[in-house]
Backbone as a chain_set.jsonl record, in Angstrom:
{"seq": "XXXXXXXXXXXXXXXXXXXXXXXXXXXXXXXXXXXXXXXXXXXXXXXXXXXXXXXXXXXXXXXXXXXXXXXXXXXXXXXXXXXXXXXXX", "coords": {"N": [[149.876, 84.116, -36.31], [149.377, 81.72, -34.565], [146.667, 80.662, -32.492], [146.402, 79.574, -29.235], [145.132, 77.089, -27.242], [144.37, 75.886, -24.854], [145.026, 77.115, -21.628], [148.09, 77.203, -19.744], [147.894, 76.18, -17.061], [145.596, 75.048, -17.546], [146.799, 72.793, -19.017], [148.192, 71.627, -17.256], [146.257, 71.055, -14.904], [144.658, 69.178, -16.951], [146.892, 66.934, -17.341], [147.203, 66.552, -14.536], [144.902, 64.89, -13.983], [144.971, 62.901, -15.739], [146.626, 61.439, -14.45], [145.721, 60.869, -11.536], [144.336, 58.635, -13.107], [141.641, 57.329, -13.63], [140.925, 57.951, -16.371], [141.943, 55.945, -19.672], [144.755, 57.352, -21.711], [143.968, 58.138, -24.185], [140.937, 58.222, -24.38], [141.15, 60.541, -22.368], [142.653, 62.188, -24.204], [140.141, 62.417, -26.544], [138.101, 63.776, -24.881], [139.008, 66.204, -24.143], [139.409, 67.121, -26.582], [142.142, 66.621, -27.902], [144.935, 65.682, -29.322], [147.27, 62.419, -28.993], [149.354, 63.366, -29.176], [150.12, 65.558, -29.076], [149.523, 65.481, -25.797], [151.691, 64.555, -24.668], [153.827, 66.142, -25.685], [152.907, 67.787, -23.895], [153.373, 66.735, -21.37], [155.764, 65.716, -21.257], [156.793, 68.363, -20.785], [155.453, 69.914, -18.857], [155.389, 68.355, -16.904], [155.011, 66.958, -13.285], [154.46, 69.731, -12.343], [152.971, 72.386, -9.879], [150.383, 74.503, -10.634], [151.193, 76.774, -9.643], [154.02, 77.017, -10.331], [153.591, 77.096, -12.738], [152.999, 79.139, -13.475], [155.301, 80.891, -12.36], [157.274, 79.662, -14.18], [156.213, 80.682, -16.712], [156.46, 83.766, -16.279], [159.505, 83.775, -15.694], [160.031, 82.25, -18.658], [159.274, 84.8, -19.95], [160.8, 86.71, -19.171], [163.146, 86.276, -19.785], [163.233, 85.68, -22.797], [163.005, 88.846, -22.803], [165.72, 89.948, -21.741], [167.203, 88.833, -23.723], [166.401, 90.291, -25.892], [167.231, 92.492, -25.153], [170.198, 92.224, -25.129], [170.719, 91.583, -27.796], [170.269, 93.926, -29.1], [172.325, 95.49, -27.722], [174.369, 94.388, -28.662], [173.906, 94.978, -31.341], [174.669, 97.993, -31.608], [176.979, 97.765, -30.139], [178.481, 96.77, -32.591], [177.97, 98.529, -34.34], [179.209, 100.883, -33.542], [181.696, 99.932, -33.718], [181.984, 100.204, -36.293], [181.633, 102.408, -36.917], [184.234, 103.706, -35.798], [185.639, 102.612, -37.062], [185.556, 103.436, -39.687], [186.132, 106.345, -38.97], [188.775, 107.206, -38.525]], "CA": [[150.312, 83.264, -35.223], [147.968, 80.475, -34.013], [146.183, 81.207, -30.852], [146.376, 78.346, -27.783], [143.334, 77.086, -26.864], [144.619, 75.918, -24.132], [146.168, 77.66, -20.952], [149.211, 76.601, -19.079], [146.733, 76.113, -16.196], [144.255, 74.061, -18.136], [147.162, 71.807, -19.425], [148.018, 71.078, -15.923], [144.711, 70.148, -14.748], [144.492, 67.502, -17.879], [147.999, 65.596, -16.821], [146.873, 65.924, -13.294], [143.783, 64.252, -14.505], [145.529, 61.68, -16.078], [148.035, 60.894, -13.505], [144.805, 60.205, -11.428], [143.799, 57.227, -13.492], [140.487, 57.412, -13.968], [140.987, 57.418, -18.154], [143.064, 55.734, -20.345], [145.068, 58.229, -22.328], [143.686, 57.677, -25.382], [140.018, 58.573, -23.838], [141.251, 61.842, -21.982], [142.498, 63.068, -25.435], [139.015, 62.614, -27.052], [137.388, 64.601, -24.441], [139.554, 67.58, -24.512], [140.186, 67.699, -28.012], [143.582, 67.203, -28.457], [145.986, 64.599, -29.878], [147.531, 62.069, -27.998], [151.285, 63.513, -29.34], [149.875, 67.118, -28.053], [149.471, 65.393, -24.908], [152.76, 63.557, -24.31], [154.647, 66.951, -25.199], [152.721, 68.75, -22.809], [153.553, 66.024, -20.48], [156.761, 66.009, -21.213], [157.241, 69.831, -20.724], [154.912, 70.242, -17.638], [154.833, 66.598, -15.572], [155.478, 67.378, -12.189], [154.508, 70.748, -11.997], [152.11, 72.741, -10.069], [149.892, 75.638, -11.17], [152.42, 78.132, -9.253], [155.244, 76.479, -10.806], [153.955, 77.118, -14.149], [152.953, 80.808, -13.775], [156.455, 80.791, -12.777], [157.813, 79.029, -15.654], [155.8, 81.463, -17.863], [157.31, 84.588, -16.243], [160.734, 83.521, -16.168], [160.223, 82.423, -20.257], [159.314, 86.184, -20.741], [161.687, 87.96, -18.564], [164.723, 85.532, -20.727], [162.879, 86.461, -23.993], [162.782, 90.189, -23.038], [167.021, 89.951, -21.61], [167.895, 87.988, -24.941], [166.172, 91.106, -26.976], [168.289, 93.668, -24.78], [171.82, 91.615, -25.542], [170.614, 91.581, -28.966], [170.016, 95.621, -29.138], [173.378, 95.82, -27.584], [175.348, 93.5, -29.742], [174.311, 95.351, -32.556], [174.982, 98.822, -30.949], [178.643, 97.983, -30.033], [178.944, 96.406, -33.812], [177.89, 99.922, -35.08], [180.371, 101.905, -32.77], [182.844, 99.862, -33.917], [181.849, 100.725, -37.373], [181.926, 103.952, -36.7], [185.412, 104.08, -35.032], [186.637, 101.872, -38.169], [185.537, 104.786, -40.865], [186.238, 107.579, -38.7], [189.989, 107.026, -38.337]], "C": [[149.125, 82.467, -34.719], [147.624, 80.705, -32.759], [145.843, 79.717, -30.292], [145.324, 78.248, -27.428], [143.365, 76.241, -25.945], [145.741, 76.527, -22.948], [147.476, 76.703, -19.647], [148.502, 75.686, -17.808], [146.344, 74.84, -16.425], [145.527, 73.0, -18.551], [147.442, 70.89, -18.264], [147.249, 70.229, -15.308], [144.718, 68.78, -15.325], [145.405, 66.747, -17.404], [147.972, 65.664, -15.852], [145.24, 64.565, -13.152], [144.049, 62.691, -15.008], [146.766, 60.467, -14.897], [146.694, 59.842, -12.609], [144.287, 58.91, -11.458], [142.644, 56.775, -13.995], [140.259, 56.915, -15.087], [141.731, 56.859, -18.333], [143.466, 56.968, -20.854], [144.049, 58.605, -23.049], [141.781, 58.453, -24.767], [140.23, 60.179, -22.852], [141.591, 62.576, -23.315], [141.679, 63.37, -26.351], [138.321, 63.597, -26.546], [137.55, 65.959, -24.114], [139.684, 67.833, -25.959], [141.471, 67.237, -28.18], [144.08, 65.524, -29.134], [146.551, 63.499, -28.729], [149.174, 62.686, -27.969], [150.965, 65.129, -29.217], [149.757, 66.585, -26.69], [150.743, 64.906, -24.107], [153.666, 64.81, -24.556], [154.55, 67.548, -24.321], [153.378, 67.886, -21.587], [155.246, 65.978, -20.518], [157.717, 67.505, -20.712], [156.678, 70.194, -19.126], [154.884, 69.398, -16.6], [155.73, 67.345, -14.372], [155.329, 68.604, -11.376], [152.971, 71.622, -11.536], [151.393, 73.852, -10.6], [150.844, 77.122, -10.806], [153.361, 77.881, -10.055], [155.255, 76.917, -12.552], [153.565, 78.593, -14.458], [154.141, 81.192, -13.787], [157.481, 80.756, -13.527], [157.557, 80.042, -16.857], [156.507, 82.978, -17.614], [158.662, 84.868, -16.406], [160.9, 83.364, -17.635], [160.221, 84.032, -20.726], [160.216, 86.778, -20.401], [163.123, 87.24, -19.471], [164.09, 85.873, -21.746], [163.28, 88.159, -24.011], [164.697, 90.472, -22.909], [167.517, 89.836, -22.722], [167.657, 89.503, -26.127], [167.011, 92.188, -26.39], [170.018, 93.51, -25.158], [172.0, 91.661, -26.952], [170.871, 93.167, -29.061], [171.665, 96.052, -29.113], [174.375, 95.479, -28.039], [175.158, 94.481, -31.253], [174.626, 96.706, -32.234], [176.632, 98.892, -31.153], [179.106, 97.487, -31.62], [178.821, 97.281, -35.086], [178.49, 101.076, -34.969], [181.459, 101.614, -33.584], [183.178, 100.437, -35.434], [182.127, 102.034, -37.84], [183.267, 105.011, -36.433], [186.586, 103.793, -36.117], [186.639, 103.397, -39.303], [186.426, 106.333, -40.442], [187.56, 108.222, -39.215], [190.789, 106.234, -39.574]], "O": [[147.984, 82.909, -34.578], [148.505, 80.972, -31.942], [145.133, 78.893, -30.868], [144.531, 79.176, -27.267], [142.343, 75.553, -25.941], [146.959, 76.5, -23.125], [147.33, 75.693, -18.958], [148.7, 74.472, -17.769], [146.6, 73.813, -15.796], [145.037, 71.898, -18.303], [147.086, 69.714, -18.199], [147.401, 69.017, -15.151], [144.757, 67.689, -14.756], [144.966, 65.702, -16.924], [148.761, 64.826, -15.416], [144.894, 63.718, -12.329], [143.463, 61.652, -14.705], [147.299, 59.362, -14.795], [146.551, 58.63, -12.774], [143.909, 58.197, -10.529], [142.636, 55.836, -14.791], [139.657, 55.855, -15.255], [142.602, 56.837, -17.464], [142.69, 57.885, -20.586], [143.22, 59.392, -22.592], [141.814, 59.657, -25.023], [139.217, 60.872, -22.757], [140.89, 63.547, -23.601], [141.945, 64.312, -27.098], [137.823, 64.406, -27.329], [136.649, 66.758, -23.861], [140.128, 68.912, -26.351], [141.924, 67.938, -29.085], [143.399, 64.507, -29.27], [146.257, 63.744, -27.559], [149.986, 62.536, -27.057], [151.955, 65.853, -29.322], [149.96, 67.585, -26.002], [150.7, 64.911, -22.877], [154.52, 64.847, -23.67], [155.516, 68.0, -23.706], [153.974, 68.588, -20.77], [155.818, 66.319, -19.483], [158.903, 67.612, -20.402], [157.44, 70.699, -18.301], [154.404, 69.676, -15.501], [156.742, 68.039, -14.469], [155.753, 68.763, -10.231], [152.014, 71.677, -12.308], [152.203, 74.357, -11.378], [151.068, 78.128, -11.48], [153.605, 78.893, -10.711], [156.192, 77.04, -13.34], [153.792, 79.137, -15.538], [154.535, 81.788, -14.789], [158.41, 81.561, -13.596], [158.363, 80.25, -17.764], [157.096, 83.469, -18.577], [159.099, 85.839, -17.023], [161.738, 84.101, -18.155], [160.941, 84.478, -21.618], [160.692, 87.547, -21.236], [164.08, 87.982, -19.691], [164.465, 87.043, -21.83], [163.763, 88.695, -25.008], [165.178, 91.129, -23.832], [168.373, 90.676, -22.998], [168.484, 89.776, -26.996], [167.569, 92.887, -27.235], [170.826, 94.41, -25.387], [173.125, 91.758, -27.442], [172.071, 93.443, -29.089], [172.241, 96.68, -30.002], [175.388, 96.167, -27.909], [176.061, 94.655, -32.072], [175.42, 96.82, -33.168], [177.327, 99.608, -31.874], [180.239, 97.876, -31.906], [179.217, 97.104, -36.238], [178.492, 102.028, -35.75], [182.147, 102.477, -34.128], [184.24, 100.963, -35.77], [182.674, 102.519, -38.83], [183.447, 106.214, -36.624], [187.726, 104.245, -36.229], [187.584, 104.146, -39.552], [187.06, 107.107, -41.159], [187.684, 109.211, -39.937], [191.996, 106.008, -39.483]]}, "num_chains": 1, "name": "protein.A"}
């Protein structure tokens, strides 16, 4: 899995940075590193949001990742009962 080398945080910062004015795009993506079409999704995904908002954002993604793996568990559960209920009988 590829490790982020930037944090939710730090992406923040940069498109508050940019909003700013200071750079052109094109010149803020040189000096971080990145792309300008890594910068325009982040912007797309994060614009508007502040640093609470996106710790936020990141807890809520896990706690719906971790729900989605319990519905899963239990979907296959009741699809092994039933299996079970089909042979028995």
């Amino acid at each position: 899995m590829k490790r982020k080398r930037f944090s939710e945080e730090q992406i923040v910062r940069i498109l508050n940075e940019a909003t700013k004015g200071g750079k052109t795009i094109l010149d803020l993506c040189r000096v971080h590193g990145i792309t300008e079409q890594t910068f325009y999704r982040w912007r797309r995904r994060y614009e508007g949001m502040s640093i609470p908002e996106v710790q936020q954002y990141r807890s809520i993604l896990i706690e719906n990742s971790r729900l989605k793996k319990l519905v899963a568990e239990r979907d296959l559960e009741i699809e092994a009962m039933k299996e079970l209920v089909k042979k028995k009988w």
